[in-house]
Backbone as numpy.savetxt, mean C-alpha at the origin, in Angstrom:
# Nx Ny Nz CAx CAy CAz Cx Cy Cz
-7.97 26.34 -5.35 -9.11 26.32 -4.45 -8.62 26.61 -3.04
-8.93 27.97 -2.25 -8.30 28.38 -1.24 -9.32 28.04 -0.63
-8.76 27.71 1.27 -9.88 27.06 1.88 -10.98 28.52 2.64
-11.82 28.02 2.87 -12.65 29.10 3.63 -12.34 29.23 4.91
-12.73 30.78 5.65 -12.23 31.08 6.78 -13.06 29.92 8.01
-14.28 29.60 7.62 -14.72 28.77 8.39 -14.42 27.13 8.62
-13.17 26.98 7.61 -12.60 25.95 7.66 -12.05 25.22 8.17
-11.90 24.04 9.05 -10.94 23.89 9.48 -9.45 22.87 9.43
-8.41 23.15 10.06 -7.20 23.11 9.30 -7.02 21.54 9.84
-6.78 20.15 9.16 -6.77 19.39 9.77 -5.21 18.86 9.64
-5.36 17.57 10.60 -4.06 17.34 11.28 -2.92 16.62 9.91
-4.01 16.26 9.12 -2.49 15.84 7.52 -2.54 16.84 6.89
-3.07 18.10 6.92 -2.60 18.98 6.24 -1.09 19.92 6.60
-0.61 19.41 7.38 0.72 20.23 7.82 1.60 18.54 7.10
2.52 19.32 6.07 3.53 18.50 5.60 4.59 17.87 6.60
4.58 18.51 7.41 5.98 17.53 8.72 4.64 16.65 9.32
3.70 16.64 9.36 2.94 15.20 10.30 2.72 13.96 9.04
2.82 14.25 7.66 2.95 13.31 6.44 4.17 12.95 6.67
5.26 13.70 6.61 6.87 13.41 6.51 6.76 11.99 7.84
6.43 12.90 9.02 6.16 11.66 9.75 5.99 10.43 9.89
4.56 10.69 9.41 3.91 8.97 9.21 5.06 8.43 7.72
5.15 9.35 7.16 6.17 8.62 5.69 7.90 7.80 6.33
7.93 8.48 7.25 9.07 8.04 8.02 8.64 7.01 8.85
7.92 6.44 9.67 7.31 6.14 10.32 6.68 4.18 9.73
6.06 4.50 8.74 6.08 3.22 7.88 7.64 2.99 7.33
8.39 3.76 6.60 9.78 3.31 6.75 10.26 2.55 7.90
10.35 3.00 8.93 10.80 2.38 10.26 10.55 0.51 10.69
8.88 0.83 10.61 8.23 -0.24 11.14 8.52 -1.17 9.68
8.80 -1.11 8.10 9.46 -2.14 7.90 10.16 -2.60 7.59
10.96 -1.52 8.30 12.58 -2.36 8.35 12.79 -3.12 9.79
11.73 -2.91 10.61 11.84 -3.55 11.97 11.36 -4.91 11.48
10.33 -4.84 10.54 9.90 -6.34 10.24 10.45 -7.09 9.55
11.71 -6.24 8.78 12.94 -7.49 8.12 13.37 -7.88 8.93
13.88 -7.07 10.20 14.66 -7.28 11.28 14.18 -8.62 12.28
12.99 -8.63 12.11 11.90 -9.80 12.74 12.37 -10.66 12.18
12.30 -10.99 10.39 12.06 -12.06 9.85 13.53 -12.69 9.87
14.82 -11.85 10.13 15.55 -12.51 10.35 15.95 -13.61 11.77
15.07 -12.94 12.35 14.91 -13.51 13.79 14.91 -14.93 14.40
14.20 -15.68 13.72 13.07 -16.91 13.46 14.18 -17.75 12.43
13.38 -19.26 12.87 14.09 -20.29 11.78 12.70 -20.30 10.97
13.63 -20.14 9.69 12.22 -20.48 8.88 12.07 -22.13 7.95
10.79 -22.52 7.28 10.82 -23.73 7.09 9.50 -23.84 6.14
10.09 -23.13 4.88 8.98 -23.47 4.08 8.48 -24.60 2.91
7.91 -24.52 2.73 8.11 -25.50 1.43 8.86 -25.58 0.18
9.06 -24.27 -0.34 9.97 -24.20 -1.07 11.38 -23.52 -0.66
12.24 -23.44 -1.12 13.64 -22.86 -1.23 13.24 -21.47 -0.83
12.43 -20.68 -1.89 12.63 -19.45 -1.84 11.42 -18.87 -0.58
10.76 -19.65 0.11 9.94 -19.07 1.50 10.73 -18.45 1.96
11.80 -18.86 2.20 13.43 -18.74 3.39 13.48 -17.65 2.93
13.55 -16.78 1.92 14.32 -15.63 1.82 14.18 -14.32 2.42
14.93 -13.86 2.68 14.38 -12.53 3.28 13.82 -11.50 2.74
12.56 -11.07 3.56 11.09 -10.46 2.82 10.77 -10.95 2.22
10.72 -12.32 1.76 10.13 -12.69 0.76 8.36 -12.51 0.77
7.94 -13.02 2.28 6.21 -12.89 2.15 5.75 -11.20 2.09
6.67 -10.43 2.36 6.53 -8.88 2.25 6.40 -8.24 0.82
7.57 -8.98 0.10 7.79 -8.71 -1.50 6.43 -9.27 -1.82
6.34 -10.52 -1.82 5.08 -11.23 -2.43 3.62 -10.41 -2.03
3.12 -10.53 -0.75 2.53 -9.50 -0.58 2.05 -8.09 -1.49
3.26 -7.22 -1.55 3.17 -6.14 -2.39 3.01 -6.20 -3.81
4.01 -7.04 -4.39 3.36 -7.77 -5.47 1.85 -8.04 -5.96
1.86 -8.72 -5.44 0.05 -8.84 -5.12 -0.55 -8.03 -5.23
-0.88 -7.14 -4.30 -1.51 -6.12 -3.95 -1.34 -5.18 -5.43
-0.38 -4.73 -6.12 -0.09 -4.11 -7.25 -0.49 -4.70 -8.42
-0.57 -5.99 -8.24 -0.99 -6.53 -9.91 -2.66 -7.09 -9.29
-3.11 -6.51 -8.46 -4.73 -6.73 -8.48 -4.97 -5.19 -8.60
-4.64 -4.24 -8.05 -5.09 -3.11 -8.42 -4.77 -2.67 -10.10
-3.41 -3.39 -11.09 -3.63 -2.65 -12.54 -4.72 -4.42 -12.81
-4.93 -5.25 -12.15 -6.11 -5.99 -13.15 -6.96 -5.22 -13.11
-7.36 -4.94 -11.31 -9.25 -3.90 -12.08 -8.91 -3.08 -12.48
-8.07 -2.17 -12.59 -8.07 -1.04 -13.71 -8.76 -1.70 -15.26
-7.75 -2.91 -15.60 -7.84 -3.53 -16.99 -9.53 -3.68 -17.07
-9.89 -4.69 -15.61 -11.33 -5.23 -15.36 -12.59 -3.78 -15.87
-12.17 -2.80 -15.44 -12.89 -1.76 -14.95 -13.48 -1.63 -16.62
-12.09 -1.07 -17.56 -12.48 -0.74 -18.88 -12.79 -1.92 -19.57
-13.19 -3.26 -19.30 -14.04 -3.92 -19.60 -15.36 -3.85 -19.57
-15.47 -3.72 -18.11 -17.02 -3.87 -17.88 -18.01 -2.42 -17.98
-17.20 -1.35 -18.21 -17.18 -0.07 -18.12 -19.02 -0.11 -18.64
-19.75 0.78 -18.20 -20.86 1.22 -19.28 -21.14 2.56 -19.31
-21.66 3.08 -20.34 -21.97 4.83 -20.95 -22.68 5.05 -19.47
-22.57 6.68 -19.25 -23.50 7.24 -18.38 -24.84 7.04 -18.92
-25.51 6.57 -19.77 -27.04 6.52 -20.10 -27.33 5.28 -20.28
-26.56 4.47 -20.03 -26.76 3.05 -20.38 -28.24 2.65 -19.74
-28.18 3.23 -18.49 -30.03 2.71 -18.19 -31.07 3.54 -17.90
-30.76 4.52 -19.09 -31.91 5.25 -19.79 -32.23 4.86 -20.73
């Protein structure tokens, strides 16, 4: 699908401004390990203390709620005619 001449060319379509921002989130979190070493930490358990740990956990997270609704999705799924 080639774009039309009346199209216009936008700013993530040039691969070095993706490379960018892809570099760019690299950066910022390794600055935020760099943070977390910073600080005394003091959690409740043993493993709060670790490094990245609320980052790991975090992502974690975030990954096993997006494959539940997948799972959720083809549960609740219904036919395109279901309310015909």
């Amino acid at each position: 699908m080639g774009r039309s001449a009346a199209e216009k060319k936008r700013w993530l379509d040039d691969p070095r401004h993706v490379t960018w921002i892809y570099r760019g989130v690299w950066i910022l979190c390794g600055l935020s390990v760099l943070a977390d070493r910073s600080y005394d930490k003091h959690g409740h358990y043993p493993f709060e203390e670790w490094l990245g740990f609320h980052g790991w956990y975090g992502f974690l997270c975030c990954v096993l709620l997006a494959l539940t609704a997948g799972l959720l999705r083809r549960l609740v799924r219904r036919d395109e005619d279901y309310y015909d």
